[in-house]
ZAZA-727299 format. One record per residue: chain; residue number from 1; residue in one letter; y negated, z negated, x of N, C-alpha, C, O in turn. Coordinates in steps of 0.2 Angstrom, whole numbers. Layout:
BEGIN
   c     k   r     nyy     nzz     nxx    cayy    cazz    caxx     cyy     czz     cxx     oyy     ozz     oxx
   A   NUM   a       Y       Z       X       Y       Z       X       Y       Z       X       Y       Z       X
...
END
This chain:
BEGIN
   c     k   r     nyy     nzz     nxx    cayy    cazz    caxx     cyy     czz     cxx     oyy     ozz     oxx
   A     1   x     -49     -67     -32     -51     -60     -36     -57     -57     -33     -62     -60     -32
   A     2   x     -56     -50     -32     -64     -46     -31     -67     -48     -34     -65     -49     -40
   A     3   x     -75     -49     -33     -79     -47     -37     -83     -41     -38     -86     -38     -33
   A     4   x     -83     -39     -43     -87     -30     -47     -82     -26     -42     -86     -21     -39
   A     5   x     -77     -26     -41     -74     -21     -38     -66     -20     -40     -61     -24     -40
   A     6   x     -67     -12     -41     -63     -11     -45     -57      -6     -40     -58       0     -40
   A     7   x     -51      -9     -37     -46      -3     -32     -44       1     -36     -39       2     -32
   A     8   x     -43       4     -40     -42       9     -44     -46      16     -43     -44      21     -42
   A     9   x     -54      14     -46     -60      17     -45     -59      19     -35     -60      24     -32
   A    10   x     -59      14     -33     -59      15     -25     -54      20     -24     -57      25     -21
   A    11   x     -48      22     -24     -44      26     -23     -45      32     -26     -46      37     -22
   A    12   x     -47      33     -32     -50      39     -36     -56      42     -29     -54      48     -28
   A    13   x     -59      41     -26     -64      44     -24     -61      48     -17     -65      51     -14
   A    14   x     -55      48     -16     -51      52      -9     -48      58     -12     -44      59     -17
   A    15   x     -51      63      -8     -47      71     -10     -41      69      -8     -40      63      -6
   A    16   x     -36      75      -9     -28      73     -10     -26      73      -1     -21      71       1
   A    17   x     -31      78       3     -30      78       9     -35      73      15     -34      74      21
   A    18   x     -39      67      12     -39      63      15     -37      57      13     -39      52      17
   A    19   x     -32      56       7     -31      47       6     -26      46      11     -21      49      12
   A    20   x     -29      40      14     -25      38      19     -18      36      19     -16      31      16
   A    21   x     -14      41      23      -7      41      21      -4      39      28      -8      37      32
   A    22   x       2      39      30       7      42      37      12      50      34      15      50      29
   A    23   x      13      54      39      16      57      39      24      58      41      28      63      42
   A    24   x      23      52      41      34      48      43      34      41      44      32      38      49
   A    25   x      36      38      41      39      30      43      45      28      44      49      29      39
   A    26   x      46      27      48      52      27      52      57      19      49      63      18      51
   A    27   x      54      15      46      54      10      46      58       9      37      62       5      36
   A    28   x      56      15      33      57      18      27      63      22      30      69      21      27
   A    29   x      63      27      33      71      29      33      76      26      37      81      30      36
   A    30   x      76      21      40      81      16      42      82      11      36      87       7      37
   A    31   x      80      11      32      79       5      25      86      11      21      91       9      19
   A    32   x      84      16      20      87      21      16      92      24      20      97      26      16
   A    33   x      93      25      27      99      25      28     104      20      28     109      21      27
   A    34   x     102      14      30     106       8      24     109       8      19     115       6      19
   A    35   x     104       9      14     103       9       8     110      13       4     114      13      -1
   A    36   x     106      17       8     112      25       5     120      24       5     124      27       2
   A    37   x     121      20      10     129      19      11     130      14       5     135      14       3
   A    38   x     126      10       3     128       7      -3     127       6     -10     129       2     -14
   A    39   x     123      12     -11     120      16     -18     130      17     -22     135      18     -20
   A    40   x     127      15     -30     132      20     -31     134      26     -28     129      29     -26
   A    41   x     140      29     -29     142      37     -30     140      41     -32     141      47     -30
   A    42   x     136      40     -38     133      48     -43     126      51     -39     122      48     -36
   A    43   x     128      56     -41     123      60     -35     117      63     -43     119      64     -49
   A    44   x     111      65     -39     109      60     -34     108      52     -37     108      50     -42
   A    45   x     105      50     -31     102      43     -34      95      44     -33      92      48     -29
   A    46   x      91      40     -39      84      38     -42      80      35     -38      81      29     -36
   A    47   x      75      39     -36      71      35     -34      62      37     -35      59      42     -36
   A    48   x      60      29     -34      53      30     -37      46      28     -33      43      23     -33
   A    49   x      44      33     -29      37      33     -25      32      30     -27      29      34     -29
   A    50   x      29      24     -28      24      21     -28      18      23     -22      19      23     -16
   A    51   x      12      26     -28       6      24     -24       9      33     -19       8      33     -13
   A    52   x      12      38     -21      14      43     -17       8      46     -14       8      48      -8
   A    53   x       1      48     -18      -2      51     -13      -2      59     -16       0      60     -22
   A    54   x      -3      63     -11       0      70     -11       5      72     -12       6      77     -16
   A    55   x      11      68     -10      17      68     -11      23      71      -6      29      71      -7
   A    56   x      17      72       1      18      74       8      28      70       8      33      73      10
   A    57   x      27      62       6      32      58       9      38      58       3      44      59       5
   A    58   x      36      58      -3      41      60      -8      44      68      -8      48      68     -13
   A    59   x      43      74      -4      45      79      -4      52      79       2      57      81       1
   A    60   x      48      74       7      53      73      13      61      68       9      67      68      10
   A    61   x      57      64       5      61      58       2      69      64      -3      75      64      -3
   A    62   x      62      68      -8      68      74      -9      75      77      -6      81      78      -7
   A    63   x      70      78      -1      76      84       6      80      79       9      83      81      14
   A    64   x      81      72       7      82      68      12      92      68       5      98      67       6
   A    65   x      89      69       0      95      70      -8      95      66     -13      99      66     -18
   A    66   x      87      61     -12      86      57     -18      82      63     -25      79      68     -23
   A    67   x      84      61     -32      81      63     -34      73      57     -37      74      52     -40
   A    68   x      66      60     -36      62      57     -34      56      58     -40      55      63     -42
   A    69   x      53      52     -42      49      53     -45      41      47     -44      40      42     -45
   A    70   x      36      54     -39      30      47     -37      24      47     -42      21      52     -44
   A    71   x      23      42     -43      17      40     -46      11      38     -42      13      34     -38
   A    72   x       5      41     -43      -2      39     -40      -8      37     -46      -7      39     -52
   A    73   x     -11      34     -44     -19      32     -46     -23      39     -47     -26      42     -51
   A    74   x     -22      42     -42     -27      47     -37     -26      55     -43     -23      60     -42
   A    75   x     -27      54     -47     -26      62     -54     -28      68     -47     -22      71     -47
   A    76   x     -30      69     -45     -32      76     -42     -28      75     -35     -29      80     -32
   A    77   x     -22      70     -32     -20      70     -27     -14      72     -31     -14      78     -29
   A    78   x      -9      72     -36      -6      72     -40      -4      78     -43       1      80     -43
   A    79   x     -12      82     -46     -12      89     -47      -9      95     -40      -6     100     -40
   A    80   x     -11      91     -36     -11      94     -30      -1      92     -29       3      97     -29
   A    81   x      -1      87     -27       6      87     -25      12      91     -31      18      93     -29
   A    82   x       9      91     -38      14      94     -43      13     102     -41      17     106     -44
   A    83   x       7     106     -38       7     113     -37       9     114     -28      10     119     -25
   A    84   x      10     108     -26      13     110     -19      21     108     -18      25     111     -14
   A    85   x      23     102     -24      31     100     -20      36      99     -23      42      98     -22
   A    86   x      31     102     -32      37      99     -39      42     103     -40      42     109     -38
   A    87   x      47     100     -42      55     104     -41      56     103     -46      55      97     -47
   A    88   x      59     104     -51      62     103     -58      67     108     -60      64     114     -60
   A    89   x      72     108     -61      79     115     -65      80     111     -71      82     105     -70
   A    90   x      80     113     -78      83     111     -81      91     111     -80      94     116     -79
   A    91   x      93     106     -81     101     103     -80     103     102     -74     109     102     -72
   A    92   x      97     101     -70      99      99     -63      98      92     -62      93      91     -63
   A    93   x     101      87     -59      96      81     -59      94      79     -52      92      74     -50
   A    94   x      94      85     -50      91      82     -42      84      87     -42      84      93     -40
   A    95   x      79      82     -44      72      84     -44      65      79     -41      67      73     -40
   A    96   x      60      81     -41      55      79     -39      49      81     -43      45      86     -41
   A    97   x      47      77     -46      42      75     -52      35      71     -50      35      68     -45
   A    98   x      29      72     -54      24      66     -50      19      65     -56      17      70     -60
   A    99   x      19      62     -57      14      59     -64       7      53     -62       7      47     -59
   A   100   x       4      56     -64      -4      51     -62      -3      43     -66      -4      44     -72
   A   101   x      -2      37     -65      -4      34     -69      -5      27     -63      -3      27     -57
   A   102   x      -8      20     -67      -9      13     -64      -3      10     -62       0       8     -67
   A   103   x       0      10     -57       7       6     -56       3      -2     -56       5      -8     -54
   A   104   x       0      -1     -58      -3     -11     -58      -4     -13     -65      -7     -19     -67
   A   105   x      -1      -7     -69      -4      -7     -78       0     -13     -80       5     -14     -77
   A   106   x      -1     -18     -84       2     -24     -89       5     -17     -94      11     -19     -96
   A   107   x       4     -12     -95       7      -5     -98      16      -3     -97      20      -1    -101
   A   108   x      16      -5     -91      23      -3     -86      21       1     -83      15       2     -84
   A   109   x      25       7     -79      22      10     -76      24      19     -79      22      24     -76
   A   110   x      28      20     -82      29      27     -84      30      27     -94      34      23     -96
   A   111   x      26      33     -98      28      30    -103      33      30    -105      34      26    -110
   A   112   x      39      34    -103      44      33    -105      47      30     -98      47      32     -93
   A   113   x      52      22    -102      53      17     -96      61      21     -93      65      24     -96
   A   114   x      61      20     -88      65      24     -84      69      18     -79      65      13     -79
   A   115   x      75      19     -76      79      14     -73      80      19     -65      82      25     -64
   A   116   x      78      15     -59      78      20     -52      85      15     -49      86       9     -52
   A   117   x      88      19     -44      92      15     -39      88      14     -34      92      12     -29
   A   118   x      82      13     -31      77      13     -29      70      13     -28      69      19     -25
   A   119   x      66      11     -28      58       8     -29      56       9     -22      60       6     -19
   A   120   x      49      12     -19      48      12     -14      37      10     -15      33      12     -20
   A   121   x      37       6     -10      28       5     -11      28       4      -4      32       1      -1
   A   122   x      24       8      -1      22       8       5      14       5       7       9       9       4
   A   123   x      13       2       9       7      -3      10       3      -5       2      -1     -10       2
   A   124   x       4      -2      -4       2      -2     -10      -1      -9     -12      -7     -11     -13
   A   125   x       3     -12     -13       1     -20     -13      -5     -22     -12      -9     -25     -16
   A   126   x      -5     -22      -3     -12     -21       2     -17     -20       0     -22     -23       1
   A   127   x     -16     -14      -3     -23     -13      -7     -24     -14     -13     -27     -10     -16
   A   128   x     -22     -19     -16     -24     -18     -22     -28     -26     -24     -25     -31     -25
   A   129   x     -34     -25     -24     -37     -31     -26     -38     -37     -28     -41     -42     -26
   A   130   x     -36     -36     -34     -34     -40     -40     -26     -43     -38     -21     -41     -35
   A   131   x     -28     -51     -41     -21     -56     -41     -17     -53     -45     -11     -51     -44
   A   132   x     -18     -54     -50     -16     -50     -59     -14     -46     -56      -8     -46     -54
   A   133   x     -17     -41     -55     -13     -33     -53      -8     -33     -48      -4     -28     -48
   A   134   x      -8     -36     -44      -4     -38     -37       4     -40     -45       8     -36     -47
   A   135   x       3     -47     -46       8     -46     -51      13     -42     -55      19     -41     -55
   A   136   x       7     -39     -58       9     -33     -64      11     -28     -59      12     -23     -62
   A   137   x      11     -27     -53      15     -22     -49      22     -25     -49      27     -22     -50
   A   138   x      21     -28     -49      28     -33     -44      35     -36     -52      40     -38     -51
   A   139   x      32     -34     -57      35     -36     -63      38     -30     -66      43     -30     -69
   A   140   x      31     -23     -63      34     -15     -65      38     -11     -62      40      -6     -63
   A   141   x      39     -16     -55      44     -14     -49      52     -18     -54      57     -15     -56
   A   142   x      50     -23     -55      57     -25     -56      60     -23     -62      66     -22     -63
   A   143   x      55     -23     -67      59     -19     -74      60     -13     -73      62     -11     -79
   A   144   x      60      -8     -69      61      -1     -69      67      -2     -63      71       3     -62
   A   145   x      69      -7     -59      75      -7     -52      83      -5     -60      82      -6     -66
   A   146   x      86      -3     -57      94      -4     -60      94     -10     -58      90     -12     -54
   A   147   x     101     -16     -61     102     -22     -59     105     -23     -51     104     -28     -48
   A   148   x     109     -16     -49     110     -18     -41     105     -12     -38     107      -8     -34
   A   149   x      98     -13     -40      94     -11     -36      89     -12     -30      89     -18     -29
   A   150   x      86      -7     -25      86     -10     -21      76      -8     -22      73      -5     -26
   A   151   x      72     -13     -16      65     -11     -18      62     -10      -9      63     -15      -6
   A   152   x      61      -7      -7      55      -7      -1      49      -8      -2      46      -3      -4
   A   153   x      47     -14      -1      40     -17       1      37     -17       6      38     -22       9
   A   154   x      34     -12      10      29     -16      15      22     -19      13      19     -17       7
   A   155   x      19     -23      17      12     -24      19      10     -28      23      12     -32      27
   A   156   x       4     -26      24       0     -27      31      -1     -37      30      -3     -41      25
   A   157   x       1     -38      35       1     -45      36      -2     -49      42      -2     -47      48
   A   158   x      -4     -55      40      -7     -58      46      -3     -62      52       2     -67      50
   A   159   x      -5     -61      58      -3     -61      63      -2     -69      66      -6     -73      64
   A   160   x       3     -70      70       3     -77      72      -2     -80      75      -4     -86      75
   A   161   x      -5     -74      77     -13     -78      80     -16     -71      76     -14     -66      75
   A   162   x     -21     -75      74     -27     -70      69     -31     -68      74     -34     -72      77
   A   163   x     -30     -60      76     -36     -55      79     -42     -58      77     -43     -61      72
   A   164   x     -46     -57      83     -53     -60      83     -57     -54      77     -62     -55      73
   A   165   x     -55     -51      78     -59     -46      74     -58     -44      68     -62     -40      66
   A   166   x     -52     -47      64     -51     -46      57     -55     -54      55     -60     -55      51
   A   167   x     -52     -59      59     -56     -62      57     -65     -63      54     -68     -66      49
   A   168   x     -67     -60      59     -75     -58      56     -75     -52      52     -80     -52      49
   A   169   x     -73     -49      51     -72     -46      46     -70     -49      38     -72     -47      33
   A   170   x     -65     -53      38     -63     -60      32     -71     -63      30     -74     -64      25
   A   171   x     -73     -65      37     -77     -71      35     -86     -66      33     -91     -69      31
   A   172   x     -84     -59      35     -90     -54      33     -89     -53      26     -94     -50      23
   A   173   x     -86     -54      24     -84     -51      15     -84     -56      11     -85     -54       5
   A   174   x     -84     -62      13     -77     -67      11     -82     -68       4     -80     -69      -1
   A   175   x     -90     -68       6     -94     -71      -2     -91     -65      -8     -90     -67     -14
   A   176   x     -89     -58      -6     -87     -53      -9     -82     -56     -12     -82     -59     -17
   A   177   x     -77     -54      -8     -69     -55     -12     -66     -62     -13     -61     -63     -16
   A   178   x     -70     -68     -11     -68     -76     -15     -61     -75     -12     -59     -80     -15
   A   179   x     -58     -72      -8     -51     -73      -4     -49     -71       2     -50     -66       5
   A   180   x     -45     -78       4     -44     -78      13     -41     -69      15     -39     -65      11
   A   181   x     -41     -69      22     -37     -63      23     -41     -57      20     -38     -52      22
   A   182   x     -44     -56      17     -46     -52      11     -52     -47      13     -57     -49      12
   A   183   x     -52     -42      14     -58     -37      20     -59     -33      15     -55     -31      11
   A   184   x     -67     -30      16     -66     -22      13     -67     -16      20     -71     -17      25
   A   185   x     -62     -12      18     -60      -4      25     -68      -1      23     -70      -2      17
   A   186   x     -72       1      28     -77       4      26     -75      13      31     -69      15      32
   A   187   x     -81      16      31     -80      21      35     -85      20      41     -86      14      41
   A   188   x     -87      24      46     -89      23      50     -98      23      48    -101      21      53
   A   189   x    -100      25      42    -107      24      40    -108      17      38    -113      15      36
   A   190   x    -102      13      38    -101       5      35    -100       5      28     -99       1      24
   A   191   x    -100      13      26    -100      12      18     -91      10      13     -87      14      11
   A   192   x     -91       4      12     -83       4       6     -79       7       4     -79      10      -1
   A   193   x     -75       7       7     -69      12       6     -65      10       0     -64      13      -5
   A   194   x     -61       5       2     -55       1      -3     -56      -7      -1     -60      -9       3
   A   195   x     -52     -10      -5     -48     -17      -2     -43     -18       1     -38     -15      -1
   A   196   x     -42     -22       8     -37     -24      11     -37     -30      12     -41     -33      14
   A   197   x     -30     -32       9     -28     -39       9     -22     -39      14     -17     -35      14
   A   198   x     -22     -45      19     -16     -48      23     -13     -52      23     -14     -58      25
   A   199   x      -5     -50      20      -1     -58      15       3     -62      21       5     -60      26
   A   200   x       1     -66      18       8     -71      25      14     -72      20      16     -71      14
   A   201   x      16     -73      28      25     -72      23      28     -76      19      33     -73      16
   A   202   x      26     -81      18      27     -86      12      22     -82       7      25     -78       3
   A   203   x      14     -82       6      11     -81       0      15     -74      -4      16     -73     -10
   A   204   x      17     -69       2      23     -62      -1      27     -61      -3      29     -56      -6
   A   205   x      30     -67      -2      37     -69      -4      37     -73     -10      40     -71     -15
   A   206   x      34     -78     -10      31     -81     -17      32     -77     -24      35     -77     -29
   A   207   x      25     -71     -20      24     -65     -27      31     -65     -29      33     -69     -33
   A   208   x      35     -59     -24      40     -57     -25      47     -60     -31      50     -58     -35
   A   209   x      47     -66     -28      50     -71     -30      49     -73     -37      54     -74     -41
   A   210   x      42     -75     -39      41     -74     -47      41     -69     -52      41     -71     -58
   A   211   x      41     -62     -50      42     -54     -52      52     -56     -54      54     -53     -58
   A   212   x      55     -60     -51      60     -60     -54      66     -58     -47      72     -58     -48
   A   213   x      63     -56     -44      69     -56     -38      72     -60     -32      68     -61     -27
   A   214   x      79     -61     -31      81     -67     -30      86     -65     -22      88     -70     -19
   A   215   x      86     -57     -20      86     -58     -13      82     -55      -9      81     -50     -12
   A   216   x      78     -56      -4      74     -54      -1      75     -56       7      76     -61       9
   A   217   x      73     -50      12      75     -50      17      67     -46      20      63     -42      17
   A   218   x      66     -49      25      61     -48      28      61     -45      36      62     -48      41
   A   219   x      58     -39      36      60     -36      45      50     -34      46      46     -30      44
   A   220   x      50     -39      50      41     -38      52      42     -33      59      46     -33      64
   A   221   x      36     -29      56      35     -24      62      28     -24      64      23     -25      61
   A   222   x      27     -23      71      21     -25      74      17     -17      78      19     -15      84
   A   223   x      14     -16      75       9      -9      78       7     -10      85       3      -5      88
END
């Protein structure tokens, strides 16, 4: 567990056009072109952006014919993506919504609980500090899946040989965060940006595994 530090507070402090995002993962729409041939039929199908950001990848995820709803930590990235991307018709149900709250909350994650054919978290995990809140994501993931739901998880994971350089960086922190793998992202002045944690594929699978889900399929990609 960190200590005195709180990734929640760390995320809040990125304008909506600096939190570190990607602008296409290619790796996400091969998961969804998949995906799609085996969704039910009713149009559209549900889905749920974790950790969306701006909402740059939940707009494409729109146009792609889900209808989509992302959640962020980030209140002011949020304002921003609902006056850049929100789509709503009443009696339509193919929309695009976004609402600020903790997807790490023991709360669940939206207040009125909602069921997706789809849950997406793109490196989210990774950053999130806290073992407890690692959980409570992974418990609000699966109580909001429909039962043949599907979930895209990535995250940054450690390598068959550990980089010399992450390494010292673990072992630079490590009185900090009291865990293996476990680094703070700083900026170029060395000042802390967030937390990044590196799951091996067992300890990721583990989580997952305890959240209550019982297939799991793993495709590692290498930068």
């Amino acid at each position: 567990m960190i200590d005195n530090r709180n990734s929640r507070n760390d995320w809040q402090q990125f304008s909506p056009d600096n939190i570190p995002s990607k602008s296409s993962i290619p790796q996400l729409e091969q998961f969804l072109d998949t995906v799609s041939r085996q969704l039910p039929k009713k149009q559209p199908p549900r889905l749920l952006d974790l950790g969306c950001g701006n909402g740059a990848i939940s707009k494409q995820l729109y146009e792609k014919g889900f209808s989509v709803i992302g959640i962020d930590v980030n209140t002011n990235a949020i304002e921003a993506a609902q006056k850049s991307f929100a789509v709503a018709d009443e009696g339509n149900p193919h929309e695009l919504k976004f609402f600020a709250g903790d997807i790490a909350s023991e709360k669940g994650l939206l207040t009125e609980p909602q069921l997706f054919d789809v849950v997406i978290g793109q490196l989210v995990i990774s950053i999130i500090g806290n073992v407890d809140d690692r959980n409570n994501l992974l418990r609000n993931i699966f109580s909001s899946l429909e039962p043949d739901g599907w979930l895209y998880l990535s995250a940054s994971g450690i390598s068959d040989t550990i980089n010399n350089q992450y390494q010292k960086l673990y072992d630079a922190d490590y009185e900090s965060t009291k865990e293996r793998y476990t680094y703070f992202s700083r900026n170029k002045k060395g000042e802390v940006l967030y937390t990044t944690h590196h799951f091996s594929e067992t300890e990721l699978q583990s989580l997952i595994s305890e959240a209550g889900f019982n297939r799991i399929e793993n495709d590692k990609h290498h930068r």
